[in-house]
C-alpha positions as CSV (number, residue, x, y, z in Angstrom):
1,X,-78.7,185.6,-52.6
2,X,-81.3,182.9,-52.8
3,X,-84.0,182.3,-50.5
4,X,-85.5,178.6,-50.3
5,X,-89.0,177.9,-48.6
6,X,-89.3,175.8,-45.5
7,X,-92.5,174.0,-44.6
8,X,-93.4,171.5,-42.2
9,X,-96.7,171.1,-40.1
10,X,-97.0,172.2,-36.7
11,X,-99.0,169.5,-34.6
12,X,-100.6,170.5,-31.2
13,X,-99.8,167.0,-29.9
14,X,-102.9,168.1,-27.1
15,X,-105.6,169.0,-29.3
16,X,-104.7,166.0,-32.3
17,X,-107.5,163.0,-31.8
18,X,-105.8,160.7,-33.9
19,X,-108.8,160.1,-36.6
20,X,-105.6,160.5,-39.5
21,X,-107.5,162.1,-42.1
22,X,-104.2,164.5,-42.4
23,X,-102.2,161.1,-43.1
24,X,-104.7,160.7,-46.2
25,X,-104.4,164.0,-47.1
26,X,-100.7,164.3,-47.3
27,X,-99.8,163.7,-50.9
28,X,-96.2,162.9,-50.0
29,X,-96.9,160.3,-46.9
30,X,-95.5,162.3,-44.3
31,X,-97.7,162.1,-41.4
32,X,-98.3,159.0,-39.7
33,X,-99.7,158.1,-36.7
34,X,-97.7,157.7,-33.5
35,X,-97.4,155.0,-30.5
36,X,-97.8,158.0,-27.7
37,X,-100.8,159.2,-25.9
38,X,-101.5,162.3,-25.1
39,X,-103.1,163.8,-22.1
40,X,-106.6,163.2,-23.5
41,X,-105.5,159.8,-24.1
42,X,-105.4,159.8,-27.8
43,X,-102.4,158.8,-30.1
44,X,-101.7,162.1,-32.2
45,X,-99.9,162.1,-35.5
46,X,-96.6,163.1,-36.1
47,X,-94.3,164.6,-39.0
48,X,-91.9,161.7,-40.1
49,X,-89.1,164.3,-40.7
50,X,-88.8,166.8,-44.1
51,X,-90.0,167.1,-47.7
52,X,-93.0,169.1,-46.6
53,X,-94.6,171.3,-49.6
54,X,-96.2,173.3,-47.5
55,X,-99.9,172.6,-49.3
56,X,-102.0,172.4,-46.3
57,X,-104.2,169.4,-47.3
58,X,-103.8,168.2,-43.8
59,X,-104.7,171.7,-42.0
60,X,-107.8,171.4,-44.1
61,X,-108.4,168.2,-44.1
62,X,-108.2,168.4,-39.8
63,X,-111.5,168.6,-38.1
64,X,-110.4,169.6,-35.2
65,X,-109.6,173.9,-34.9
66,X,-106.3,174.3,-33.5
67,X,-105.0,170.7,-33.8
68,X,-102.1,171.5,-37.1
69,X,-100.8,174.4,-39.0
70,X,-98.7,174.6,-41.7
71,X,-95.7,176.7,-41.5
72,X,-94.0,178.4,-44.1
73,X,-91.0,180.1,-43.7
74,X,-88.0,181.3,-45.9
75,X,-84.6,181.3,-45.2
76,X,-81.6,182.2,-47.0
């Protein structure tokens, strides 16, 4: 039986302001900014799909608390 890691970010469309210093910090170019507002009236960014490593350069790179986490899960 193998397992095989699954990450992606988790992006709290409410608390995201947009400034895209996760889309900088991404080494593999998955976040981008998106074309909706939110309630605060701020575009957030969004995951463009898979291939996430699971690093967490953009939870750290993130200034605002609460705004992305990185989940990592296994499953078999």
């Amino acid at each position: 039986m193998t397992t095989k890691s699954k990450s992606y970010p988790l992006i709290n469309e409410l608390e995201c302001k947009g400034c895209g210093n996760c889309t900088y910090a991404c080494p593999l170019n998955l976040l981008e900014l998106g074309d909706v507002i939110n309630k605060r009236g701020y575009v957030f960014v969004q995951y463009c799909g898979t291939g996430c490593i699971g690093c967490g350069n953009c939870f750290y790179a993130c200034p605002e608390f609460g705004a992305i986490e990185v989940i990592n899960s296994e499953e078999e």
